[in-house]
BATORVO-342403 format. One record per atom (N, C-alpha, C, O): residue in three letters; y, x, z. Coordinates in steps of 0.1 Angstrom, whole numbers, plus 2048, in hexadecimal, padded with zeros to 3 digits. Layout:
ALAYXZ;...
% end
This chain:
UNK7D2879891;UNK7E087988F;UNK7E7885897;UNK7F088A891;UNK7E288B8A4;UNK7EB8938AA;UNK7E48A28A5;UNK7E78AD8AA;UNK7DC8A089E;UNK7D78AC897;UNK7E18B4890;UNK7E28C088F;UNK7EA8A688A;UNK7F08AD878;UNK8048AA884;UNK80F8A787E;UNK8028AB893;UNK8108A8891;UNK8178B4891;UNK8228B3894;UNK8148BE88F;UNK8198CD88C;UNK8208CA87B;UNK82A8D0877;UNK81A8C1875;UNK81A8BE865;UNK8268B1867;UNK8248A985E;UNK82F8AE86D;UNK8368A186D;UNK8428AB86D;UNK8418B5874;UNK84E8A8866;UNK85A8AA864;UNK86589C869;UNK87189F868;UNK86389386C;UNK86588A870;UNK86E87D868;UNK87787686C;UNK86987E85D;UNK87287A851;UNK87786F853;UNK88186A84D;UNK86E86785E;UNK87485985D;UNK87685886E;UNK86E854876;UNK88385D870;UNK87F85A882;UNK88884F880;UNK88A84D88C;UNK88E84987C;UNK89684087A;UNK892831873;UNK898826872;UNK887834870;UNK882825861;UNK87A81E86B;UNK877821877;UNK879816864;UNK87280986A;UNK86A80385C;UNK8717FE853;UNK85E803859;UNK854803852;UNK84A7F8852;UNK8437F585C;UNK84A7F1848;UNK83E7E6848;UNK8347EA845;UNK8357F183B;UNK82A7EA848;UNK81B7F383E;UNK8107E483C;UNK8067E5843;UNK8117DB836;UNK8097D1834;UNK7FE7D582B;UNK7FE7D981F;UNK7F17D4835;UNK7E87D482A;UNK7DF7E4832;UNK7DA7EC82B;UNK7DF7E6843;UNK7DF7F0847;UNK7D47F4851;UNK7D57FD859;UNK7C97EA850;UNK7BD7EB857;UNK7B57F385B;UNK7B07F5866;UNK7B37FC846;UNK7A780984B;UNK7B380F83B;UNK7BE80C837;UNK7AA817839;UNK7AA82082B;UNK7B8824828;UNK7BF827832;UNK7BE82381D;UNK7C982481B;UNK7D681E823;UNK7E1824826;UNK7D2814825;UNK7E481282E;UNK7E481483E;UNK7EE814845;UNK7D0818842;UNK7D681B84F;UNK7D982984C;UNK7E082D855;UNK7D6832843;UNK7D8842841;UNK7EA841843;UNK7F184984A;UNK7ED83583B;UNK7FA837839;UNK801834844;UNK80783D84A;UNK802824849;UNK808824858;UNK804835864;UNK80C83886B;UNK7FA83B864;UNK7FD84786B;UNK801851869;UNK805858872;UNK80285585A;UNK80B85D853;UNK81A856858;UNK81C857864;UNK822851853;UNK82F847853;UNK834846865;UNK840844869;UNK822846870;UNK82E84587A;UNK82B854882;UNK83085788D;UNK82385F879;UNK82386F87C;UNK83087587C;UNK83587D883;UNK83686B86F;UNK84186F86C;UNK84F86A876;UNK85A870875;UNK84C85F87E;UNK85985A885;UNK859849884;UNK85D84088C;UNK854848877;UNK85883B875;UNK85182E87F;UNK84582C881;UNK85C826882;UNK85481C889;UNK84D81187C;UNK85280D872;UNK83F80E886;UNK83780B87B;UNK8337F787F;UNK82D7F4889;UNK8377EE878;UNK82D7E2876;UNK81E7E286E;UNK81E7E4862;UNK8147E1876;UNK80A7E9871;UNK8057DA869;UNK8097D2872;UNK8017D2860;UNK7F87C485C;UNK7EB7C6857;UNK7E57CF852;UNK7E87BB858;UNK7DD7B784F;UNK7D57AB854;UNK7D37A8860;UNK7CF7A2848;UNK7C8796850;UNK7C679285A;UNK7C479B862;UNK7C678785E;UNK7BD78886F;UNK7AE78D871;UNK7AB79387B;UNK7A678A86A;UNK79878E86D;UNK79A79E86F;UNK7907A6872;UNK7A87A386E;UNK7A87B3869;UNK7AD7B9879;UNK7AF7C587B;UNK7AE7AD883;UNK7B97B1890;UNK7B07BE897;UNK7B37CA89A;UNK7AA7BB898;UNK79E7CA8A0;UNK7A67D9897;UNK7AD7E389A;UNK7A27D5890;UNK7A67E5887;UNK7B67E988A;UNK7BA7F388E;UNK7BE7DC887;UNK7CD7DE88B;UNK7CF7E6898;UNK7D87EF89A;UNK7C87E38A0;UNK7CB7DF8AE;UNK7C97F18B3;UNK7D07F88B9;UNK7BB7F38AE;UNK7BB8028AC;UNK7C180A8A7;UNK7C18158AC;UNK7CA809898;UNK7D480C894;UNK7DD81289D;UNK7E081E89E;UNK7E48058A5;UNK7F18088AC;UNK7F280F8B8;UNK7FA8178BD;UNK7E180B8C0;UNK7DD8178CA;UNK7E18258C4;UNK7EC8298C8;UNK7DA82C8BC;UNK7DE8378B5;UNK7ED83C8B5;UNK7F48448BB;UNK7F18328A9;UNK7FF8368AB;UNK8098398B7;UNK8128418B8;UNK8038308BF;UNK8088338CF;UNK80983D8D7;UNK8128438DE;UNK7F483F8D3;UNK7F384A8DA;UNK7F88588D7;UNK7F78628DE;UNK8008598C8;UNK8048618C4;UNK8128678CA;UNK8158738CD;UNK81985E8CC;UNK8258578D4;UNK82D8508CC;UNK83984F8CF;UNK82684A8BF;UNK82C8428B9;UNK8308368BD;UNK82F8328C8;UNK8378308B1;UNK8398218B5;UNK8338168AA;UNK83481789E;UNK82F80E8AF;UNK8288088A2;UNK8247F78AA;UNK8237F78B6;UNK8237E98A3;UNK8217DC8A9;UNK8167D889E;UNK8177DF894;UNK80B7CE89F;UNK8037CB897;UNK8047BF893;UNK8097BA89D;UNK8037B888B;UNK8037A8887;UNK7FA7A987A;UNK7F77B2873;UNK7F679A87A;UNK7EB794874;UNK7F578C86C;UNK7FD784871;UNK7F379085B;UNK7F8786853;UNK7EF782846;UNK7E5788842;UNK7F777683F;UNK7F2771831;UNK7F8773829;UNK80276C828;UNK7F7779821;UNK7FB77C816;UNK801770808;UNK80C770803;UNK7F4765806;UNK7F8759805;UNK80475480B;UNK80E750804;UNK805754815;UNK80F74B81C;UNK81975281C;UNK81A75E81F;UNK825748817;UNK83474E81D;UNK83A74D827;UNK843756829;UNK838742831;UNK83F74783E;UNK835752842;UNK83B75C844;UNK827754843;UNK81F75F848;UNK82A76B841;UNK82E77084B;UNK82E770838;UNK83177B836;UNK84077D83D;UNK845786843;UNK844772839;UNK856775840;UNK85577584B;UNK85F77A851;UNK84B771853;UNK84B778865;UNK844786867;UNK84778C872;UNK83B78B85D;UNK83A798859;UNK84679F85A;UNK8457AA860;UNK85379B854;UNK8587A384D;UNK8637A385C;UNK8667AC864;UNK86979485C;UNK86C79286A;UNK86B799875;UNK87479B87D;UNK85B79D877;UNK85C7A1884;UNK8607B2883;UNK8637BB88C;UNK85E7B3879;UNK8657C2875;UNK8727C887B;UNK8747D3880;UNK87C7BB879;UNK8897BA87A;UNK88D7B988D;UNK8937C1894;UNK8867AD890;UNK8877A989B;UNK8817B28A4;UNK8877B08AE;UNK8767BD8A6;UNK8727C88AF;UNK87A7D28AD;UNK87C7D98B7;UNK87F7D689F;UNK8837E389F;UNK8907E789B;UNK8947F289A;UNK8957DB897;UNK8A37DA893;UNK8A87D887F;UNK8B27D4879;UNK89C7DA87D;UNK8A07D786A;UNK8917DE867;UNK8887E286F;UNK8937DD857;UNK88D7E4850;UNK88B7EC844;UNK88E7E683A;UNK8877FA843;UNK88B800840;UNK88080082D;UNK883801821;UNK875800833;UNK86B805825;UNK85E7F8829;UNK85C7F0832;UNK8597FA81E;UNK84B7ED81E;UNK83E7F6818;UNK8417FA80C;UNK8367F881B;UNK8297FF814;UNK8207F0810;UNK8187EC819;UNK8217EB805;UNK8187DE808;UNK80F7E47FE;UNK8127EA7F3;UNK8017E1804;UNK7F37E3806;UNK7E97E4802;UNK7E27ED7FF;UNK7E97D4803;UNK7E17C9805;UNK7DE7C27FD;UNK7E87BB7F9;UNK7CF7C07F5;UNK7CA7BA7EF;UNK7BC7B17ED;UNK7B47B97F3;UNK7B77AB7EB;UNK7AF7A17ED;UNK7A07AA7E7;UNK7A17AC7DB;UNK7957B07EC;UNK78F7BA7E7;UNK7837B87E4;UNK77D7C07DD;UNK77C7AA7EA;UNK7737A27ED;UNK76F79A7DD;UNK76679E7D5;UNK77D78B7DB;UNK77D78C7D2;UNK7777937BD;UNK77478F7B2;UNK77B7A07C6;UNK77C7A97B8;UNK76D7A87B6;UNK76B7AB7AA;UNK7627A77BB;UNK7527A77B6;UNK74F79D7AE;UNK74479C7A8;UNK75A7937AF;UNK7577857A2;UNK760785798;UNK76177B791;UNK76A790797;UNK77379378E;UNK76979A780;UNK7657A5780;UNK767790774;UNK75A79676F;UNK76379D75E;UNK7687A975D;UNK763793754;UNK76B79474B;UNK772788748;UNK77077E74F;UNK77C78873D;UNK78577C73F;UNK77D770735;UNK782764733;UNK773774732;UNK76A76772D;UNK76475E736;UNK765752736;UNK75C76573F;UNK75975E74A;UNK75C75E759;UNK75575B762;UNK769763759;UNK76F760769;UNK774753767;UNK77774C75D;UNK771752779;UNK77774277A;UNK77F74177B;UNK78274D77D;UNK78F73A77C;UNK79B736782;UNK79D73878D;UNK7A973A791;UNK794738795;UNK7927367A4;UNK7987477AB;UNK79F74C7B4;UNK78F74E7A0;UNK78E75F7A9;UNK79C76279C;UNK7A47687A2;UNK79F75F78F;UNK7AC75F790;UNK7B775D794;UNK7C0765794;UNK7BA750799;UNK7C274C7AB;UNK7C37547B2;UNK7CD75B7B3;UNK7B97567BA;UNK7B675C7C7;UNK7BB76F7C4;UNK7BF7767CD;UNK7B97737B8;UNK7BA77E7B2;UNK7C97817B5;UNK7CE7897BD;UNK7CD7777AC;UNK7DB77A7A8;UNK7E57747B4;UNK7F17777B2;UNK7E276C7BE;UNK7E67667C9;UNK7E67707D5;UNK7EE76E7DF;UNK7DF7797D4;UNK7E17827E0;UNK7E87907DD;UNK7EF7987E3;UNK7E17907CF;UNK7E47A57CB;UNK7F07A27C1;UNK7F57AD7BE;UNK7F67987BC;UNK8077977B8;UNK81078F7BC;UNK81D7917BA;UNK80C7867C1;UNK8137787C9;UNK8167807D6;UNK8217817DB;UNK80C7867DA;UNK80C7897EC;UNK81D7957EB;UNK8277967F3;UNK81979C7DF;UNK8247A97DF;UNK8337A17DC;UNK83D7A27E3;UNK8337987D0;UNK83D7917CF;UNK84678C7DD;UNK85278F7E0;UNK8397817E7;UNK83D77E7F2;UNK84A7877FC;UNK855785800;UNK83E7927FC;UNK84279D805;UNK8537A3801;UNK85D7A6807;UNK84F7A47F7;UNK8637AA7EF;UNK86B7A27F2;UNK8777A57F5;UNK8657957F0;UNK87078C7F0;UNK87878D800;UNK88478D803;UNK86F78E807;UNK87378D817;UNK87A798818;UNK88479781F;UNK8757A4813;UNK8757B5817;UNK8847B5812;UNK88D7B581A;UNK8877B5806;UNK8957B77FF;UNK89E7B6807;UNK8A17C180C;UNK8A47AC80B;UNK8B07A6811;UNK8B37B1820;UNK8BE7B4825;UNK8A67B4824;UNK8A97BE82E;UNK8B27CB82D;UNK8BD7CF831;UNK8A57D1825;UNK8A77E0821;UNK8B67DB81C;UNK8BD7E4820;UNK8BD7D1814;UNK8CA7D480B;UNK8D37D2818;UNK8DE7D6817;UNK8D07CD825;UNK8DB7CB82E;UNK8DC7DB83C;UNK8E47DE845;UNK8D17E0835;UNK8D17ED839;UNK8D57FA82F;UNK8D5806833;UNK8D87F8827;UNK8DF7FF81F;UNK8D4801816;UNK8D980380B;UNK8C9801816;UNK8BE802809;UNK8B080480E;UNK8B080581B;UNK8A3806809;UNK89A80680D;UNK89180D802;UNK8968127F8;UNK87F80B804;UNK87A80F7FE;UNK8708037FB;UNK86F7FC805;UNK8678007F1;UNK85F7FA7F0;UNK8518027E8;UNK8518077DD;UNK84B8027F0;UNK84180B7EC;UNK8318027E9;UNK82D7FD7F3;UNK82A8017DE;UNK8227F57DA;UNK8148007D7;UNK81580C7D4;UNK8067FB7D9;UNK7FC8007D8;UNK7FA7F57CC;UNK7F97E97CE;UNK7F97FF7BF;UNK7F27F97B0;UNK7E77FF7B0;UNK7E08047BA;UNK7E47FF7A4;UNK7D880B7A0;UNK7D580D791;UNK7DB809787;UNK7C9816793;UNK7CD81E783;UNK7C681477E;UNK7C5816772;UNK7C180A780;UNK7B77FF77A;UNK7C37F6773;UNK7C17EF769;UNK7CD7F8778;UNK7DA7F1772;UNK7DE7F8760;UNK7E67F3758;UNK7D780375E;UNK7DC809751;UNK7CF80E74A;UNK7D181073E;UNK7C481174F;UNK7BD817748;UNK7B180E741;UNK7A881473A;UNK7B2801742;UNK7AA7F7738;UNK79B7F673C;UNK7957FF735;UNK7957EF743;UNK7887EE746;UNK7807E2741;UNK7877D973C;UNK7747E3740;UNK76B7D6738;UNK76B7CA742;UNK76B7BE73F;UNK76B7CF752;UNK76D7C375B;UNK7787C6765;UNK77F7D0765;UNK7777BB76C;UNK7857BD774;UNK7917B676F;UNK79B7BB774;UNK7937AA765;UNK7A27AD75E;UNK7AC7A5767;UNK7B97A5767;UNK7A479F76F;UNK7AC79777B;UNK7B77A1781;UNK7C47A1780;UNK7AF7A9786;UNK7B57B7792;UNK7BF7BE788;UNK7CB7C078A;UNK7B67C377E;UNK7C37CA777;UNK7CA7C6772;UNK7D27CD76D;UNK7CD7B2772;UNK7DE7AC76C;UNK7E37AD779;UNK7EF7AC778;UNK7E07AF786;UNK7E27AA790;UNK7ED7B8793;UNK7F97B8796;UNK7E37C4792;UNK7E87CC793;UNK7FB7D4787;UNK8067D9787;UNK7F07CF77F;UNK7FD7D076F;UNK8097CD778;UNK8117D677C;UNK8097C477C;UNK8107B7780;UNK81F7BF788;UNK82B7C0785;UNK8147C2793;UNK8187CB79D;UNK8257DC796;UNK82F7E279A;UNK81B7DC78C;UNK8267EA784;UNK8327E577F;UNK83D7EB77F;UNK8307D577A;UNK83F7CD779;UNK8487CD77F;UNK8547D077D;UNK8417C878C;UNK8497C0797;UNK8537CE79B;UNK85E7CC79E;UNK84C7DE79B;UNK8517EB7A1;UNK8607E9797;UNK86A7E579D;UNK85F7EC78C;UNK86C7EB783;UNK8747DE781;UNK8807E077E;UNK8707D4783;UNK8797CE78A;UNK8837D1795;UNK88F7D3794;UNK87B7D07A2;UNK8857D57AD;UNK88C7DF7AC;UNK8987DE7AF;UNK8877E97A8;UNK8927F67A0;UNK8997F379F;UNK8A37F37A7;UNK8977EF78E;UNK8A37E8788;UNK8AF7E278E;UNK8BA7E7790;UNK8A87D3793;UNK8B27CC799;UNK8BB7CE7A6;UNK8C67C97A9;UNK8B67D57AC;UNK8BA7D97B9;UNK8BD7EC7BA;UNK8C37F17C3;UNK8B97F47B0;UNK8B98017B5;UNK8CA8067B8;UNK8CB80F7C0;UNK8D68007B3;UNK8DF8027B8;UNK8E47FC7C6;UNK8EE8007CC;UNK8DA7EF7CB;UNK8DF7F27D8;UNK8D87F97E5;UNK8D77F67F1;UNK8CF8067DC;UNK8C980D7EB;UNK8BD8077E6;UNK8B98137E7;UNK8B28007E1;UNK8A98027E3;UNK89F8057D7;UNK8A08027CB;UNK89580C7DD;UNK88B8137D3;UNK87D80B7D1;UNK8788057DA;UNK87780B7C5;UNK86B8067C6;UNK86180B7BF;UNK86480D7B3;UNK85680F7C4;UNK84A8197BD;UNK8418127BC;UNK8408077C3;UNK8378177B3;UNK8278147BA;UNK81C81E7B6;UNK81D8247AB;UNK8138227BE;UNK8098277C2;UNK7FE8237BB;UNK7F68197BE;UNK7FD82B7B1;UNK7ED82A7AC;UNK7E18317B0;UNK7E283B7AA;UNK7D88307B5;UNK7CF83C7BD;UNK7C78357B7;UNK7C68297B5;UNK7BC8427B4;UNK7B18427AA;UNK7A78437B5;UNK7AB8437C0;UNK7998447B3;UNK78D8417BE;UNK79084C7CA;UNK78E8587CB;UNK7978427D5;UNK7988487E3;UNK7888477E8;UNK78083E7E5;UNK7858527F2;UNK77A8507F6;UNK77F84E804;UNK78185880A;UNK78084280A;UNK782842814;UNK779843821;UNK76D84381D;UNK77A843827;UNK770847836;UNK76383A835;UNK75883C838;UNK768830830;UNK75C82782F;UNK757824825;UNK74D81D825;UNK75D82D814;UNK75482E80A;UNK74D83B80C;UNK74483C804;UNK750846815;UNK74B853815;UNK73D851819;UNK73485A819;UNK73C84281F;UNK731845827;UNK72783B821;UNK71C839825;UNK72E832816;UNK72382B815;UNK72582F7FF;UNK7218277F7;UNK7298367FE;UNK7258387F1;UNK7208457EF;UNK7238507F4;UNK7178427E6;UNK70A84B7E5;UNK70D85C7E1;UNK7128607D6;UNK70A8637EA;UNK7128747E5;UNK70F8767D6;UNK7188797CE;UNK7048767D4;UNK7068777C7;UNK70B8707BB;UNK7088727B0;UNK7148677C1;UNK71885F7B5;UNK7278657BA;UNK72E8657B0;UNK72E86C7C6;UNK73986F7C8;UNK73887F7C0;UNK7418847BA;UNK7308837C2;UNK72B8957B7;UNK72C8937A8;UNK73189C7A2;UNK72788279D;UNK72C883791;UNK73A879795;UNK73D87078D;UNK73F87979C;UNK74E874797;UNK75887C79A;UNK76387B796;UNK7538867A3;UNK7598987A5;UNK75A89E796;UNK7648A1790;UNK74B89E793;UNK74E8A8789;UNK7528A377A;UNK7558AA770;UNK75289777B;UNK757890770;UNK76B88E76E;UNK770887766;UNK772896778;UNK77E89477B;UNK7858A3779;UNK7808AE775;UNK79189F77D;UNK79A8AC77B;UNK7A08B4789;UNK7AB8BA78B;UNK7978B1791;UNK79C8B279E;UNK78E8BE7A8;UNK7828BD7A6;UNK7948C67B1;UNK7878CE7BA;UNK7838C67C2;UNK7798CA7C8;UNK7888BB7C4;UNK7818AD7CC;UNK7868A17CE;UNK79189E7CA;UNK77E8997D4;UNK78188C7D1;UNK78D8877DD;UNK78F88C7E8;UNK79787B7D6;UNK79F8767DF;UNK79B8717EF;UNK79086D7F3;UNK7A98737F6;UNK7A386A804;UNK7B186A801;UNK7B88707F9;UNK7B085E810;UNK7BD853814;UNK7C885B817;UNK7D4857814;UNK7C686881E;UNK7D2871821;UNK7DC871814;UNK7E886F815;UNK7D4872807;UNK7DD87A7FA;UNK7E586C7F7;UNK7F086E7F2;UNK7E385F7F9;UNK7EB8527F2;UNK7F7854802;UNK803855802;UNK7ED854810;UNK7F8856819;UNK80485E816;UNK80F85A81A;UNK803868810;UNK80C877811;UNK81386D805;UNK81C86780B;UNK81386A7FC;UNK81D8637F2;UNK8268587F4;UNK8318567EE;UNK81D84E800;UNK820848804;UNK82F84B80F;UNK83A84580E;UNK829854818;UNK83A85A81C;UNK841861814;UNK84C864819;UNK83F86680B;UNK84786B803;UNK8528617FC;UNK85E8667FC;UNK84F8567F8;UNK85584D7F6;UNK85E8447FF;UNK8698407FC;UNK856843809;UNK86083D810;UNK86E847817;UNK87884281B;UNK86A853815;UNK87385B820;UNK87F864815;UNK87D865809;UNK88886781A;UNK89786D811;UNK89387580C;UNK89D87A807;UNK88B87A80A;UNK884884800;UNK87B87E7F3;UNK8738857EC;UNK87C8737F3;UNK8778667E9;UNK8818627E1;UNK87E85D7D6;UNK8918627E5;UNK89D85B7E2;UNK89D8597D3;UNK89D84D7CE;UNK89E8637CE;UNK89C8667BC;UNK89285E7B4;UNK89385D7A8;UNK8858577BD;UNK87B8557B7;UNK8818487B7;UNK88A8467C0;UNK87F83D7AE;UNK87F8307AC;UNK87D82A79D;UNK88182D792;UNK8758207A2;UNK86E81E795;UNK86082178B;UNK85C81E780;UNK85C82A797;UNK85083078E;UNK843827795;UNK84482079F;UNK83582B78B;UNK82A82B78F;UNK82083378D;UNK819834783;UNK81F83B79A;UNK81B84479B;UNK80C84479F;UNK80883E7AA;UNK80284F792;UNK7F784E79A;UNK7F48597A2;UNK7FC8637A0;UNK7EC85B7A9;UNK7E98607B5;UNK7D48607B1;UNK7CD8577B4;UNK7D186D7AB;UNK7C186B7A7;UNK7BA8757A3;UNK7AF87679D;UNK7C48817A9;UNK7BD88E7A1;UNK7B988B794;UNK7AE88C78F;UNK7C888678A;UNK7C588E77F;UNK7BA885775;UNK7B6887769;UNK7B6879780;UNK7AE870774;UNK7B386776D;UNK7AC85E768;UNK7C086976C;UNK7C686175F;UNK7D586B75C;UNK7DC870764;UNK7D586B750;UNK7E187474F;UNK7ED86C746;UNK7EA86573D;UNK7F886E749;UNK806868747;UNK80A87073A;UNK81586E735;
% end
């Protein structure tokens, strides 16, 4: 983090930021991008996830950020409204939500819709559209008593590009491209915005290392890009979105993939 603070313009010295869903890969890239930038950060994710958090907010700190960690459920709705709560109550309101967080485990028994069970469809659709629902519902009411906000949603291209397995994840995620145009819609005249983030194969620090180089060399050269994604390029969009230089944007879903799906 204090590598790139020559690279911080301070876009958010003012916001107050949820980042649920911010342990490793993409949303911790993001919570440290978001508090490079100023913003004070609620960093989440599961409880089994508190170790990783906990390192999170060290960082942020040691940056001279500001950032608090909590352990939530996604399932659960009081769990998320004291998420959202404690947002308000350390820092004064809130401003943007980067939600996350998805059930990732699950997805290895997500097979086809002939033989998935109900069970990993539940649990599917219970965490990766229910959990985002949860989260808005709480998040809304803030951002509109602050004059507006941003909601920023991690989908994916698996949401549009039609695969033979997976159809759990990709209604889950479809779902999620709904729910963006909705809040738009309904809410974009009082201040707030809502996106989502489609990011195509991030290689993050813990797939870099356990997926096979040569399987990362034909999915290089099979693309439209000089290399492959990392967590920085969804972070960089990620504040873009949230910060006044985002303002215009609302309503979109944007992918983020070097170019491996085209609009």
């Amino acid at each position: 983090m204090a590598n790139n603070a020559n690279r911080s313009c301070f876009r958010m010295s003012d916001k107050v930021v949820v980042v649920a869903g911010a342990a490793t890969g993409i949303g911790r890239a993001s919570a440290l991008r978001l508090a490079l930038e100023g913003a004070a950060i609620i960093a989440a994710s599961p409880a089994g996830e508190s170790a990783h958090i906990d390192s999170l907010v060290e960082d942020v700190k040691a940056a001279g950020g500001k950032a608090i960690g909590m352990a939530f459920d996604a399932t659960d709705e009081a769990s998320v409204k004291a998420l959202v709560d404690a947002a308000v109550d350390k820092f004064g309101g809130l401003d943007a939500v980067h939600a996350n967080f998805a059930d990732l485990r699950v997805i290895f028994d997500d097979s086809d819709i002939l033989s998935v069970s109900d069970d990993v469809l539940e649990r599917t659709l219970n965490v990766n559209l229910k959990g985002m629902v949860r989260i808005t519902r709480h998040a809304l009411p803030h951002m509109i008593a602050r004059g507006g906000g941003a909601m920023v949603y991690t989908s994916s291209t698996a949401s549009k590009i039609g695969e033979p397995v997976r159809p759990c994840y990709a209604m889950a995620k479809a779902g999620i491209n709904a729910l963006v145009r909705h809040v738009a819609s309904a809410w974009g005249q009082k201040g707030v915005r809502a996106n989502a983030i489609l990011p195509g194969l991030v290689i993050t620090p813990e797939k870099r290392s356990t997926m096979p180089s040569d399987l990362q060399e034909q999915v290089l050269a099979a693309g439209r890009s000089t290399r492959l994604g990392e967590v920085e390029d969804i972070a960089a969009m990620v504040a873009l979105l949230v910060s006044k230089d985002g303002e215009w944007v609302n309503g979109q879903c944007i992918a983020v993939d070097g170019g491996s799906t085209l609009n």
